[in-house]
C-alpha positions in Angstrom: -99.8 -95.7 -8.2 -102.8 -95.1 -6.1 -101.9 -93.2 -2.2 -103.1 -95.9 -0.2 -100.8 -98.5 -2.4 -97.4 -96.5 -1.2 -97.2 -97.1 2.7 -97.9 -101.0 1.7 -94.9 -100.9 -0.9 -92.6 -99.4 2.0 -93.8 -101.6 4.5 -92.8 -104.0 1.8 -89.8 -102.5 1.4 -88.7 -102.4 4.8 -89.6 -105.8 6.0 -87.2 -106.9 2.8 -84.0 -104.9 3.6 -84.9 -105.8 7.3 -84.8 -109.9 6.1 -81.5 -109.2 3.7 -79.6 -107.9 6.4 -80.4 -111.3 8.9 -79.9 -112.8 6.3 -76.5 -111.9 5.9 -75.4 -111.9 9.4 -73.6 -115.0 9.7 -72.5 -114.0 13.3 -72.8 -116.7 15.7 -72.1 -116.4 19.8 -69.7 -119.0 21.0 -72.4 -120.8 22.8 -73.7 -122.4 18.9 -70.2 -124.4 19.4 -70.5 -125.4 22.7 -72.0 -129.3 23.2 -75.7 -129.6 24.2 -74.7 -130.5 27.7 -72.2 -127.0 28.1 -75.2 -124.9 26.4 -77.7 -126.3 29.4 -75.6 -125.0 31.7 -74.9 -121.7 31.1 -78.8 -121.5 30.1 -79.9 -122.9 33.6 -78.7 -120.6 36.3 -79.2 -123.7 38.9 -76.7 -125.2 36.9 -74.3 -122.2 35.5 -71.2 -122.6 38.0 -70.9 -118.6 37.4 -73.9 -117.7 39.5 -71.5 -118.7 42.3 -69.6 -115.1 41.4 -73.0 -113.3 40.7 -74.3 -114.3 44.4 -70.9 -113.4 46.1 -71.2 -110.2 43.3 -74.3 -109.2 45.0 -73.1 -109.5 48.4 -70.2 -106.8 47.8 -72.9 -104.4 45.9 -74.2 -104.1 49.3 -71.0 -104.2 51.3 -69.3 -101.0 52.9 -66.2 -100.1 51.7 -63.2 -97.9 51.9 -62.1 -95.0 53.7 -65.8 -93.8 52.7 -67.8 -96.2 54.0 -69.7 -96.3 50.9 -71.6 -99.2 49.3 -72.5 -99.6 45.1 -75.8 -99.7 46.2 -75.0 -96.0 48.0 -74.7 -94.4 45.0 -76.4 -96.5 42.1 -79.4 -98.4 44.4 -80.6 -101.7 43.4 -78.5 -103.0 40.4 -81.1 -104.8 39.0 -82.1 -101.4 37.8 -79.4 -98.9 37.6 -77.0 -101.5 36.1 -79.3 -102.5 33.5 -77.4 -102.1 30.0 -74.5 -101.1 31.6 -71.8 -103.9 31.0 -73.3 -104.0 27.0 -71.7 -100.7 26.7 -67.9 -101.2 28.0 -65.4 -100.7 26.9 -66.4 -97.1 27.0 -64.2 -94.2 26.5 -63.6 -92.1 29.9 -63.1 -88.5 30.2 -61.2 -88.2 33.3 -58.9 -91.3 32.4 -58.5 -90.1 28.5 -58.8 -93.3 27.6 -61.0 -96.1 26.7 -62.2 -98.3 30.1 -63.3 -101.8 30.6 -65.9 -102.7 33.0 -63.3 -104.1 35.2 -61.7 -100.9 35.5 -64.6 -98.8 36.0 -65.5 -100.9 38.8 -61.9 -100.3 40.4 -62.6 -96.2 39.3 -65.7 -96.4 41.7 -63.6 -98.4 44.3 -61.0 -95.8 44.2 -62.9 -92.2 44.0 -66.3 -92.9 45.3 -65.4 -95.9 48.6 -61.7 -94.4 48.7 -61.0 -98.1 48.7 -58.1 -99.8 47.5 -58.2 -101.2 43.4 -58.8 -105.3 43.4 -56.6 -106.7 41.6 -57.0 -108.0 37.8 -58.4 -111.6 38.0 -59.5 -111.4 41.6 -62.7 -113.4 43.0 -63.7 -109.9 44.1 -63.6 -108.4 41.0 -65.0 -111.0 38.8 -67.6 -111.6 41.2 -68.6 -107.9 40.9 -68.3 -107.6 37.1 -70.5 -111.2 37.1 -73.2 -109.3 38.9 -73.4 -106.1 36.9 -73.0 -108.3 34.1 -75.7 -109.9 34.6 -78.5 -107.1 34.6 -77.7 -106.8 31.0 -78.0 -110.6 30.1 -80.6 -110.6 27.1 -80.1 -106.7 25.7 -78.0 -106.2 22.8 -74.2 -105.7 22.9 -74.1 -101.8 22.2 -70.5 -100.1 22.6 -70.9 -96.4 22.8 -70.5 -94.4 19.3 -67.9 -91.6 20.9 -64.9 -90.5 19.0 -62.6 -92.3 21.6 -64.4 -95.3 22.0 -64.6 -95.6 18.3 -60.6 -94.8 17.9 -59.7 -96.9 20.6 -61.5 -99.8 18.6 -60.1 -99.3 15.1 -56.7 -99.7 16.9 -57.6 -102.7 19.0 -58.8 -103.9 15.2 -55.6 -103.1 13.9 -54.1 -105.9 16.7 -57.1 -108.5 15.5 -55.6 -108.3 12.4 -51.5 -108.2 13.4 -49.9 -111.3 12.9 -47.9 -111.9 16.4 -45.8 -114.3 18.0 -43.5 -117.5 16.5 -46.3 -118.5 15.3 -46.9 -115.7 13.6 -50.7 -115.8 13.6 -53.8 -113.2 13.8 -56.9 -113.0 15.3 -58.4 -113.3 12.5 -56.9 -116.0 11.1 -58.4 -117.9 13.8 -61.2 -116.0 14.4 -62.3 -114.5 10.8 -60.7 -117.4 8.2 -61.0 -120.8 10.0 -64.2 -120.5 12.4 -65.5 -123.9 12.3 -62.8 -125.8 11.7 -61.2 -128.0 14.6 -57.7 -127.1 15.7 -56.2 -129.4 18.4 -59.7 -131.5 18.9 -61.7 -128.2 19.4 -63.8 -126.1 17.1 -62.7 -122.7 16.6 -65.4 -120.2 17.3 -65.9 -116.7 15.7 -64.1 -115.1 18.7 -67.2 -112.6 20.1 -67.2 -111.2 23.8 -70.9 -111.0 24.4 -70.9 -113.7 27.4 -67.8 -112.1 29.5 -67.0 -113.0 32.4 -67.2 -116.2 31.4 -66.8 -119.9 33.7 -64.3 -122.2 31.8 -64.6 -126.0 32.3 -60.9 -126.0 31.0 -60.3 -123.0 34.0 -62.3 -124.1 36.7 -63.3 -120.9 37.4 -64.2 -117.7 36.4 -62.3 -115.6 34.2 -62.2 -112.1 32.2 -61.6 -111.8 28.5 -58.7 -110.2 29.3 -57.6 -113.7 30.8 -58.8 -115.5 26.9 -57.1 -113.0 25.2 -53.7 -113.5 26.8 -54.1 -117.7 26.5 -54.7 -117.1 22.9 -51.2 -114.9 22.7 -49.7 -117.4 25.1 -50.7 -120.3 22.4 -49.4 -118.5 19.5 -45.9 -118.2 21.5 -46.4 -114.2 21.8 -44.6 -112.0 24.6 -47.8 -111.3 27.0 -48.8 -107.9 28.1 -49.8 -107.0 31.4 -53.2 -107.4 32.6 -55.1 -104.1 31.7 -52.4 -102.9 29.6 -54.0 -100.4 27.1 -53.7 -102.6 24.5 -55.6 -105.7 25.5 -58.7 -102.7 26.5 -58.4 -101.2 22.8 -58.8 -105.0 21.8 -61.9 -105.5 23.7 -63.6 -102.1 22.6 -63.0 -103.7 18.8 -64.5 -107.3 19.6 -67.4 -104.8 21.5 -68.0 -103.3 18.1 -67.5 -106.3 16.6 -70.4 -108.2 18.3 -72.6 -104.8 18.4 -76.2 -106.2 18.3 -75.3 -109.3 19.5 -77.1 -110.5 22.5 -75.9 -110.3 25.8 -75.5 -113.9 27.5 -72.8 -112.8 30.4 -72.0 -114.4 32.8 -71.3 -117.8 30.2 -69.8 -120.9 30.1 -67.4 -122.5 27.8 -65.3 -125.6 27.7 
């Protein structure tokens, strides 16, 4: 084989492996179930009803806070820039907690330590409206959860939980999730279950919501006792579905039905 024929034949090579792998990714964002008319709206931020959150989001990046009388924008300067990638990398594992962190909770470790502010609590317009906004500076990038041993621990046990059969009904995620996306189940199609567009605006909600909030109406549907919001549990269950839709692209803040 002549020299100059080799770098071609790896070119070759490469661009074929590259093609097999799309190829076999059959991993599809819950937007590809949504109708046309929900897909134009979380597309069109005139239309998204999230961007309500993001505005009021980057109102409190700016806003002093706590015993500190520290903004976000103190410390980290414009988001649009410092928070950029950020959310595609939580859960994360956390040193000084020893243990894995949502975004959710990181904003309420800032709150806490840096604006000696009190936590918001889990759901709150405040909190959802922050993570919307940092959320948003990563809209487009890949989902990328960290590669740490505790983020990577803390997901192969929130994978364990996918794949636990829970409550009287004693289904899985991925029974759901895994075996029957695509199929209907009460009028609705089941999608593949990935968290690349969280926090998401729900028709069905009327507002905005964390997947912490999906995550406990799917164990509420399967007639499952509900943990606590945060518990560490539900966290280790989102650094999996992280991991899970690694590559994925970022679509936060979304909207479903």
């Amino acid at each position: 084989m002549s020299a100059p024929a080799l770098p071609l034949l790896l070119m070759l090579a490469a661009a074929l492996a590259q093609a097999q792998t799309q190829t076999q990714d059959r991993r599809k964002s819950g937007s590809e179930f949504m109708s046309e008319s929900t897909w134009a709206m979380q597309r069109d931020d005139t239309q998204n009803p999230a961007m309500l959150w993001v505005a009021n989001g980057e109102a409190l990046w700016s806003t002093k806070a706590g015993k500190a009388d520290k903004s976000c924008a103190a410390c980290h300067g414009d988001a649009k820039t410092s928070m950029r990638g950020v959310a595609a990398r939580y859960p994360a594992f956390d040193k000084a907690a020893g243990r894995v962190l949502n975004l959710g909770q990181r904003i309420n470790q800032c709150r806490t330590g840096a604006q000696q502010a009190a936590p918001w609590k889990a759901e709150s317009d405040e909190l959802l409206a922050l993570e919307a906004y940092v959320a948003l500076q990563s809209r487009g990038m890949p989902v990328a959860p960290p590669n740490d041993a505790g983020t990577r621990a803390a997901a192969e046990r929130g994978k364990r939980l996918f794949n636990t059969r829970i409550g009287q009904l004693n289904l899985s995620c991925a029974q759901c999730h895994d075996d029957h996306w695509g199929r209907k189940l009460a009028g609705a199609t089941i999608p593949q279950g990935h968290a690349n567009a969280y926090p998401i605006y729900r028709l069905e909600w009327q507002g905005m919501g964390s997947l912490q909030r999906r995550l406990r109406n799917c164990m509420n549907g399967v007639r499952a006792a509900l943990p606590p919001p945060d518990a560490q549990d539900l966290v280790e269950l989102e650094a999996w579905l992280a991991l899970r839709a690694q590559g994925m692209t970022m679509e936060s803040p979304g909207v479903r039905p």
